[in-house]
C-alpha positions, 0 to 999 in steps of 0.5 A: 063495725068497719065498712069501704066509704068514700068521701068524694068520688073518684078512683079506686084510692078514694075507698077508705075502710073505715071505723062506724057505729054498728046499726041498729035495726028499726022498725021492720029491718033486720040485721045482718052479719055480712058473709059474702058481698058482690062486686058489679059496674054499678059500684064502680059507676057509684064510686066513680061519678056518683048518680042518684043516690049515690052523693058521697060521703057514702058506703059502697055496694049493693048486694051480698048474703049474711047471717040474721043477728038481730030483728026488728020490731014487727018484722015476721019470717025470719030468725036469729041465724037465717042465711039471708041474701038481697038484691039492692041494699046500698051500704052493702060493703059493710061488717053489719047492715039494717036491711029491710027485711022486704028486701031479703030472701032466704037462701036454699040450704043447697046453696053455699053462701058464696054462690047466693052472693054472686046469682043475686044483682047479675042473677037478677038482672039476666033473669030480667033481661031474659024473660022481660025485656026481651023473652028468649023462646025457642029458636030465638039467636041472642047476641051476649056481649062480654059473655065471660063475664058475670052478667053475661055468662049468666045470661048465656045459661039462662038463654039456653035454658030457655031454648035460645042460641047464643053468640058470645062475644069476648074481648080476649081470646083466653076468655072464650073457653069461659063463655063455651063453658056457660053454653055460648054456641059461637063465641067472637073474639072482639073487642070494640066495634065492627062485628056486625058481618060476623054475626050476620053471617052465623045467622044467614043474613038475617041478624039476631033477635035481641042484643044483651048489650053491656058493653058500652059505647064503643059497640052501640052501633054494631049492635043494633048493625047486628040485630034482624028487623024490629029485634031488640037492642037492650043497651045495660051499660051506662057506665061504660059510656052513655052514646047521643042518638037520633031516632032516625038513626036507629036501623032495621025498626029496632027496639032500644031499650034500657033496663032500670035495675029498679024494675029487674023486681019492682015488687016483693012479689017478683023477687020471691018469684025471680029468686026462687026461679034462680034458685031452682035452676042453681040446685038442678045445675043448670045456673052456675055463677063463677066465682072468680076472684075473692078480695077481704072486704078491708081490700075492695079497692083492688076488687074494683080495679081488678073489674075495671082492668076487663082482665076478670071473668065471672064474679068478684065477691068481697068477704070479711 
């Protein structure tokens, strides 16, 4: 089988499709046939400077949906020819994958693999932001940043199927319809810092409840600016640059927090639970990922430099 390597970390040239033994399943695992796998910032941020986990040589990605070929010993609940998908599986950007098969979930029939794929890791990852670190209720404001985007035009639909309002913010002004589209109730065009009057003003002075903050840096400070006493700054883009910060910098008695994608499902339990949340919402129509760029596996490189150019909205996905 084939998958992208690196061998050092590094641009996008690094990514090398490469030729490796097919796995083989042990001991409850499961192997999948891969169908479809799903670009995000964390294989960017794995590629680029690594982390824990992420020492190179490695195969990239971590979420995607395919076809049980084979099962390993024990496993029960599955059989040959499921569609399956998962959430955080590293070496997802391969032909073949021995996943847990704790970490799988069946996909609905109404759900066409692409769709699984893309409401998976961003799928997962709104749902956690949405219902955990801050739960959106009625009448709570939200302010989603990059609102065209994967995350955050999730995000934008699953805050007003909660009963929230949204502010979107995009950093072009040809992204806005998409975030209207997702339900976003005003949508900024900004790109960097400085909105925090705006959104002051479309919420009478008072700021918003919680900031869903993937945007990096160079719009920390805006954000918790933003924000109404005590509301909560969820700050998930580390990738895009990490600030340095006192405590007594921190306005208004704000929460920051930063949400570890580990605990978006910490437990079997939770995935089965969120998913099937999901996948709800997806087979009723009011959970819509937007697939917008489709790569061949063999060309992820063009995949992440197409995510890193901040031209792209929805979801990327790689198919062999």
């Amino acid at each position: 089988m084939h998958a992208i390597r690196i061998e050092k970390h590094g641009g996008p040239e690094v990514m090398q499709w490469t030729e490796l033994p097919d796995p083989v399943p042990g001991p409850g695992e499961v192997l999948v046939r891969l169908r479809a796998a799903g670009v995000n910032y964390m294989d960017v941020g794995a590629r680029a400077v690594g982390g824990p986990g992420w020492a190179a040589p490695a195969v990239l990605g971590v979420e995607g949906m395919g076809h049980v070929t084979s099962l390993g010993e024990g496993v029960r609940g599955l059989a040959v020819g499921d569609r399956v998908a998962w959430f955080y599986h590293p070496g997802s950007y391969a032909e073949l994958l021995a996943v847990p098969a704790e970490a799988l979930v069946k996909v609905p029939d109404g759900i066409d693999d692409e769709t699984a794929a893309a409401v998976m890791m961003q799928g997962l990852t709104a749902s956690h932001l949405s219902t955990e670190t801050y739960p959106i209720g009625p009448g709570d404001t939200a302010l989603v940043h990059a609102a065209a985007g994967g995350v955050g035009r999730l995000l934008t639909q699953l805050v007003k199927a909660r009963g929230g309002r949204v502010i979107g913010l995009v950093s072009r002004a040809e992204k806005a319809a998409v975030a209207e589209e997702a339900g976003a109730d005003h949508v900024l065009v900004h790109s960097g810092g400085g909105f925090e009057g705006r959104i002051r003003e479309l919420t009478g002075g008072q700021g918003v409840d919680v900031v869903y903050d993937g945007g990096g840096s160079g719009t920390f400070h805006s954000s918790q600016a933003a924000l109404r006493p005590h509301g909560v700054h969820a700050y998930y883009g580390p990738f895009m640059g990490v600030p340095t910060l006192r405590p007594t910098d921190l306005p208004n008695s704000i929460l920051l927090t930063y949400p570890v994608v580990h605990h978006h499902v910490a437990t079997r339990e939770a995935l089965l639970r969120r998913t099937g949340e999901l996948f709800a919402l997806v087979l009723d129509g009011r959970l819509t990922p937007r697939v917008t760029g489709r790569h061949p596996l063999a060309d992820a490189a063009r995949a992440h430099a197409d995510l890193e150019s901040r031209r792209t909205t929805g979801k990327l996905l790689l198919l062999p």
